[in-house]
FIKOLZA-1660 file (N, C-alpha, C; in steps of 0.1 Angstrom, whole numbers, plus 5000, padded with zeros to 4 digits):
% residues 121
   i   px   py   pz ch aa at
   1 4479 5936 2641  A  X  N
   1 4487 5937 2653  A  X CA
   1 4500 5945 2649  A  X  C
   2 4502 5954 2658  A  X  N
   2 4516 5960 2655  A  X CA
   2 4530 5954 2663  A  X  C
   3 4539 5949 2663  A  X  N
   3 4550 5947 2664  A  X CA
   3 4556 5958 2671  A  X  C
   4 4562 5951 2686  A  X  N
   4 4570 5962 2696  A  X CA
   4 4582 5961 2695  A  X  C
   5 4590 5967 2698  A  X  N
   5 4604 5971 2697  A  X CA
   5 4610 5955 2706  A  X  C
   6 4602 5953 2717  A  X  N
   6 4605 5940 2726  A  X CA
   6 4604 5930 2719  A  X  C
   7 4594 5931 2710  A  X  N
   7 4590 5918 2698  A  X CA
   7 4599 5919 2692  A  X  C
   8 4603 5926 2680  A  X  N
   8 4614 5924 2674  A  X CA
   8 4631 5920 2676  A  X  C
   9 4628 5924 2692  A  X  N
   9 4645 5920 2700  A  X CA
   9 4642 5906 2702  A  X  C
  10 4630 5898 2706  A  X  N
  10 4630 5892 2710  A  X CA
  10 4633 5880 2698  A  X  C
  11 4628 5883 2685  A  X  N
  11 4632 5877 2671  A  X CA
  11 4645 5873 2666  A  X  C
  12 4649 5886 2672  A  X  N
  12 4663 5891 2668  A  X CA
  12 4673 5883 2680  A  X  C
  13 4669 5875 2688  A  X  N
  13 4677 5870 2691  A  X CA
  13 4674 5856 2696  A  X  C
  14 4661 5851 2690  A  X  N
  14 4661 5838 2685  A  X CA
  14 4670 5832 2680  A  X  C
  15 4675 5819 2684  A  X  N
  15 4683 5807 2676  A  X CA
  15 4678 5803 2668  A  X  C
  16 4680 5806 2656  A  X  N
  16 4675 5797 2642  A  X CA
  16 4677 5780 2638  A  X  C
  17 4689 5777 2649  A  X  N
  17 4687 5758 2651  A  X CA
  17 4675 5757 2662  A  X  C
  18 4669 5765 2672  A  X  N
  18 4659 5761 2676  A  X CA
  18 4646 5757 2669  A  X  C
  19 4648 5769 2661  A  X  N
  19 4633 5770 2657  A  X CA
  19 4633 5760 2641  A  X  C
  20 4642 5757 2637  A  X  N
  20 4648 5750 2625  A  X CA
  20 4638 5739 2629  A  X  C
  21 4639 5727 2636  A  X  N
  21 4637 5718 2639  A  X CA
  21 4616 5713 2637  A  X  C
  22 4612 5727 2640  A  X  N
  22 4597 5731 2641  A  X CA
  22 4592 5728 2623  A  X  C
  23 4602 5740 2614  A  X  N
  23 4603 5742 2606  A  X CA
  23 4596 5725 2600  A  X  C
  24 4611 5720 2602  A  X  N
  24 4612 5704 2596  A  X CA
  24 4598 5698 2600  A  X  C
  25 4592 5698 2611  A  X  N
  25 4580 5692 2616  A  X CA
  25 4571 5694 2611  A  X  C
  26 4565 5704 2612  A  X  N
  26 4557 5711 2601  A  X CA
  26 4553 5707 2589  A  X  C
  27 4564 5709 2580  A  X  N
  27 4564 5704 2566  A  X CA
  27 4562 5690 2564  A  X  C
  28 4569 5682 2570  A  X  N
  28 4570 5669 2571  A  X CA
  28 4557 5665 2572  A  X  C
  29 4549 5670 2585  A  X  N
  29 4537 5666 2594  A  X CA
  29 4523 5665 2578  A  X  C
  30 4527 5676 2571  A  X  N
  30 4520 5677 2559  A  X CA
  30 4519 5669 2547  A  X  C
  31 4531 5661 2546  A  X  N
  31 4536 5654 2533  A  X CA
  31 4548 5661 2525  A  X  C
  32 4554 5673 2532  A  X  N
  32 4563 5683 2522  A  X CA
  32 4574 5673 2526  A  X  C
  33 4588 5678 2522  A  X  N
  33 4600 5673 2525  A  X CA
  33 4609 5686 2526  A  X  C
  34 4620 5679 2534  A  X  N
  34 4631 5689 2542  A  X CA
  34 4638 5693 2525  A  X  C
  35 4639 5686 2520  A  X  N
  35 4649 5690 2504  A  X CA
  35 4638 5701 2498  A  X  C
  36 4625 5701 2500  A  X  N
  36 4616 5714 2496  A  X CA
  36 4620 5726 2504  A  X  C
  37 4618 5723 2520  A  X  N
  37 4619 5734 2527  A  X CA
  37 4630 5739 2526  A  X  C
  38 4642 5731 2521  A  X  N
  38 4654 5739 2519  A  X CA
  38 4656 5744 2508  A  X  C
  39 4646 5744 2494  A  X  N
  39 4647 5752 2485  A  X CA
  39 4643 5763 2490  A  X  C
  40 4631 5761 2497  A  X  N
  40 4625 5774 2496  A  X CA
  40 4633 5784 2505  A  X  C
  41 4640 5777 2515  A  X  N
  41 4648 5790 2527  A  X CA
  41 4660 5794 2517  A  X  C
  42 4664 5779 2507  A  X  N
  42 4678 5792 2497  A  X CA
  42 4672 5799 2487  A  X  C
  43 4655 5796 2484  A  X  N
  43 4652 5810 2480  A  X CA
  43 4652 5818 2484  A  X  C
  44 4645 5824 2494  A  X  N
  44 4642 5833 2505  A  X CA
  44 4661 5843 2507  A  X  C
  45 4669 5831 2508  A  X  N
  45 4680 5836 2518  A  X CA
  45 4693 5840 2506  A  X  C
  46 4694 5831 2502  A  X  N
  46 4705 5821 2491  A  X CA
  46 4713 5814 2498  A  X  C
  47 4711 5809 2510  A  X  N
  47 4718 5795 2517  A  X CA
  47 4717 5785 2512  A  X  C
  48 4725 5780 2503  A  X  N
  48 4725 5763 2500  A  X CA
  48 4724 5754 2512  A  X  C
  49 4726 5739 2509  A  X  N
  49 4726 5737 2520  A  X CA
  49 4737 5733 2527  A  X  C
  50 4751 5737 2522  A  X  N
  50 4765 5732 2531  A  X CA
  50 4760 5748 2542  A  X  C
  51 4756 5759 2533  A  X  N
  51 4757 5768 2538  A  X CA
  51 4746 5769 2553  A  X  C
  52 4736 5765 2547  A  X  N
  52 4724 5763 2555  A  X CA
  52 4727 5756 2568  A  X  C
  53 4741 5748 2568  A  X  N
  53 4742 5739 2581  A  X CA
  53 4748 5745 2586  A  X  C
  54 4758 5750 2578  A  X  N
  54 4767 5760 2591  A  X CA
  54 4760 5770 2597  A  X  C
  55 4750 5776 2595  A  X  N
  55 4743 5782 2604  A  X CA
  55 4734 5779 2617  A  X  C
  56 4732 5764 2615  A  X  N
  56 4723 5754 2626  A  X CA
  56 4737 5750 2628  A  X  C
  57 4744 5748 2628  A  X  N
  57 4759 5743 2637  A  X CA
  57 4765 5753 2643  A  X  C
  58 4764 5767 2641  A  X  N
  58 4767 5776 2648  A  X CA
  58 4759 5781 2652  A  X  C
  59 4748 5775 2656  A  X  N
  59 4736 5783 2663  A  X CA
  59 4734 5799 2667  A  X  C
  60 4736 5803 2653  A  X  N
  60 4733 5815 2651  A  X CA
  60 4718 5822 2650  A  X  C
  61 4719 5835 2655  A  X  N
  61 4703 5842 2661  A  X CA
  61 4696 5842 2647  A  X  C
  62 4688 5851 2647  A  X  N
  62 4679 5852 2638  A  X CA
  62 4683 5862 2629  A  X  C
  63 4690 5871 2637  A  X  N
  63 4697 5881 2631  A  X CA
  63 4705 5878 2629  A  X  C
  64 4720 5869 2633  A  X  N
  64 4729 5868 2620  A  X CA
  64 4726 5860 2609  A  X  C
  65 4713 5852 2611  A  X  N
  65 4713 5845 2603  A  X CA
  65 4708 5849 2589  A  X  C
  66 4701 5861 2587  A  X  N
  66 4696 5874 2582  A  X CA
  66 4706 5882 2579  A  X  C
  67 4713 5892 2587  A  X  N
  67 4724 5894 2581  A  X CA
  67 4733 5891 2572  A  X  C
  68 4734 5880 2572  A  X  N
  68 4744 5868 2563  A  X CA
  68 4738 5865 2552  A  X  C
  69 4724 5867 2546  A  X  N
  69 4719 5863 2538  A  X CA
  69 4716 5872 2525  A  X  C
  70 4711 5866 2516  A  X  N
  70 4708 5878 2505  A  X CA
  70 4701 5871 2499  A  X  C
  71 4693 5882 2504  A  X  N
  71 4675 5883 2503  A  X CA
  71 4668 5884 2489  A  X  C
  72 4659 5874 2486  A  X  N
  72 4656 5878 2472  A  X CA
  72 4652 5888 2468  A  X  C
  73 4654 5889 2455  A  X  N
  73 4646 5904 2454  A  X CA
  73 4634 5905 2450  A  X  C
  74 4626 5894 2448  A  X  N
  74 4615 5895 2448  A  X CA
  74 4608 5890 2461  A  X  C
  75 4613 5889 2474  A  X  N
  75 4607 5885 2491  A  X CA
  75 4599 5894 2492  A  X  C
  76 4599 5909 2486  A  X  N
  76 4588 5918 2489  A  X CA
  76 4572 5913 2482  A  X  C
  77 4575 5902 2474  A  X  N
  77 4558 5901 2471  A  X CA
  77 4552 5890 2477  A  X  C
  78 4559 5890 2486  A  X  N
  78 4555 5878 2501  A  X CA
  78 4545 5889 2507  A  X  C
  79 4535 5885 2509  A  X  N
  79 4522 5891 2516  A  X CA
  79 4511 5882 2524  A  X  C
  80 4504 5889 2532  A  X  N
  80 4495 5886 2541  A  X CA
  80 4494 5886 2556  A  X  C
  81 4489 5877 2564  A  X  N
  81 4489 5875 2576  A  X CA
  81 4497 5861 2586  A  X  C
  82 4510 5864 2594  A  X  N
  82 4508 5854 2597  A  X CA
  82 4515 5857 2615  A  X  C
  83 4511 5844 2621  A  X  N
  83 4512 5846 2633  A  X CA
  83 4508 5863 2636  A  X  C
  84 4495 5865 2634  A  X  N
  84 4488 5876 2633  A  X CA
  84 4495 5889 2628  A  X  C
  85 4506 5892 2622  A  X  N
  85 4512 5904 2613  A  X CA
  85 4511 5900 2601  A  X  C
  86 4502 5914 2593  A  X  N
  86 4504 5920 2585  A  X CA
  86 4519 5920 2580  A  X  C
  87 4524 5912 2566  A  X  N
  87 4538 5915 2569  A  X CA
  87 4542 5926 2562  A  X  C
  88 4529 5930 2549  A  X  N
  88 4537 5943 2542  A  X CA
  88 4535 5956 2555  A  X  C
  89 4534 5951 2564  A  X  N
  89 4528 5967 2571  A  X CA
  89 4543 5966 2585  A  X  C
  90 4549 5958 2588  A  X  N
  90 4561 5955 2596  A  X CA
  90 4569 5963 2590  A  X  C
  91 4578 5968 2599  A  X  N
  91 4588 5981 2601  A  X CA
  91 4601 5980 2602  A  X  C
  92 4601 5969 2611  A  X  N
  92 4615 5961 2614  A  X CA
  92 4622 5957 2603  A  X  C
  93 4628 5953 2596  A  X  N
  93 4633 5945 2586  A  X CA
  93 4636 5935 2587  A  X  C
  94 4645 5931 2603  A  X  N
  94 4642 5918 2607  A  X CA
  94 4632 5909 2609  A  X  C
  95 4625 5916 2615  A  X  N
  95 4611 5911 2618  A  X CA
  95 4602 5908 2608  A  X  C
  96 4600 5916 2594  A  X  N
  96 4600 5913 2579  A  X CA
  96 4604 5900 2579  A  X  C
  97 4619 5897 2577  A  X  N
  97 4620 5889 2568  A  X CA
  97 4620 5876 2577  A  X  C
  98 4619 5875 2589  A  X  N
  98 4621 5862 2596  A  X CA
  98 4603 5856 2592  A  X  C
  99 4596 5869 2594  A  X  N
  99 4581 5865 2589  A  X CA
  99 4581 5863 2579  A  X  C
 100 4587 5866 2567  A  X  N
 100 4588 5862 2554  A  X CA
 100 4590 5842 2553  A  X  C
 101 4603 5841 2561  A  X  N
 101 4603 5824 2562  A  X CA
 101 4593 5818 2569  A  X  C
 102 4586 5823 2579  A  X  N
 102 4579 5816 2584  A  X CA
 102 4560 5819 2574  A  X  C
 103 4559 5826 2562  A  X  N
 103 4553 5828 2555  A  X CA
 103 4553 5817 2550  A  X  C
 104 4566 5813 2538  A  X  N
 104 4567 5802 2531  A  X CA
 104 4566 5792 2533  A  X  C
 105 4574 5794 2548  A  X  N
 105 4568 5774 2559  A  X CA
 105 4556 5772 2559  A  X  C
 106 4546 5780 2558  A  X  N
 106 4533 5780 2563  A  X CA
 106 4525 5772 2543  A  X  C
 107 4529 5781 2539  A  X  N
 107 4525 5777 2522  A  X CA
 107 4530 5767 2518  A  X  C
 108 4541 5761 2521  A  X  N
 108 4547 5749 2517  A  X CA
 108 4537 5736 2528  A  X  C
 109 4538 5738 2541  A  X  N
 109 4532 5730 2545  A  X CA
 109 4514 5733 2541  A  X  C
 110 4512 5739 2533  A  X  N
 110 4496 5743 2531  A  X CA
 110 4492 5732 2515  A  X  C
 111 4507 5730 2511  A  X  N
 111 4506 5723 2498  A  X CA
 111 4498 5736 2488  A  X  C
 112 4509 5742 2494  A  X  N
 112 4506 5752 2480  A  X CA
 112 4520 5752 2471  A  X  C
 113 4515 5752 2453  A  X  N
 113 4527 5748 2446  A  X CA
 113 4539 5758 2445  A  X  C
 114 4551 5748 2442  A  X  N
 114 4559 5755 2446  A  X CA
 114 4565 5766 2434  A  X  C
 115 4558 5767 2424  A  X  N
 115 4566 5778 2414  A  X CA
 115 4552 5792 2419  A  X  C
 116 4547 5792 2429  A  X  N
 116 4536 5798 2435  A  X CA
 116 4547 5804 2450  A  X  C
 117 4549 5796 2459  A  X  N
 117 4558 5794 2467  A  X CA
 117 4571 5806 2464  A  X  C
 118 4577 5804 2456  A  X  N
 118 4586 5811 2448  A  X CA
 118 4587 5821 2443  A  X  C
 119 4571 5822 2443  A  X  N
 119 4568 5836 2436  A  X CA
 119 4576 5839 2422  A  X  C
 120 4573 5828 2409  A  X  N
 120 4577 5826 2398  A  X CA
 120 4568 5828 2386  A  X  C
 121 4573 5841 2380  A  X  N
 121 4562 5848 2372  A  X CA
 121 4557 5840 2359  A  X  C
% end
């Protein structure tokens, strides 16, 4: 599936305290824990978690919350399918990397390990 310009606005201006909460469910729903999922988004981002809250307390979009971040440099060997995109084939960069988190939600709640997760050589 390709990703439309409307798709990606529409990402891009998601609340990240909304969808945060899904996040937590998810994982949980599996046996993972919030202290995992929050490794994994300050891998992904480098939000700790004083950092991590101020951005669900300032219910910022998807895009600042991306903006603000710095991105691993190894998130490009994040690959596959999810919520039907191809994500090495995505154009957007927002839309990249929000799929990137919602990658690793997906693996962490799949109980897949976490030095795997991390993508740790």
């Amino acid at each position: 599936m390709k990703a439309t310009p409307e798709h990606n606005e529409r990402i891009a201006k998601m609340k990240f305290f909304s969808v945060y909460p899904h996040y937590v469910t998810k994982v949980q729903k599996k046996g993972r824990t919030i202290k995992e999922l929050h490794q994994v988004i300050e891998w992904l981002t480098g939000y700790d978690e004083m950092k991590l809250n101020e951005q669900i307390e300032n219910k910022v979009t998807f895009e600042e919350f991306f903006k603000n971040a710095s991105i691993h440099p190894n998130a490009h060997l994040i690959k596959g399918v999810i919520c039907g995109y191809r994500i090495e084939e995505l154009g957007n960069e927002l839309t990249k990397q929000t799929r990137y988190l919602d990658k690793l939600v997906d693996e962490l709640a799949k109980g897949r390990k976490m030095e795997k997760i991390l993508r740790t050589p």
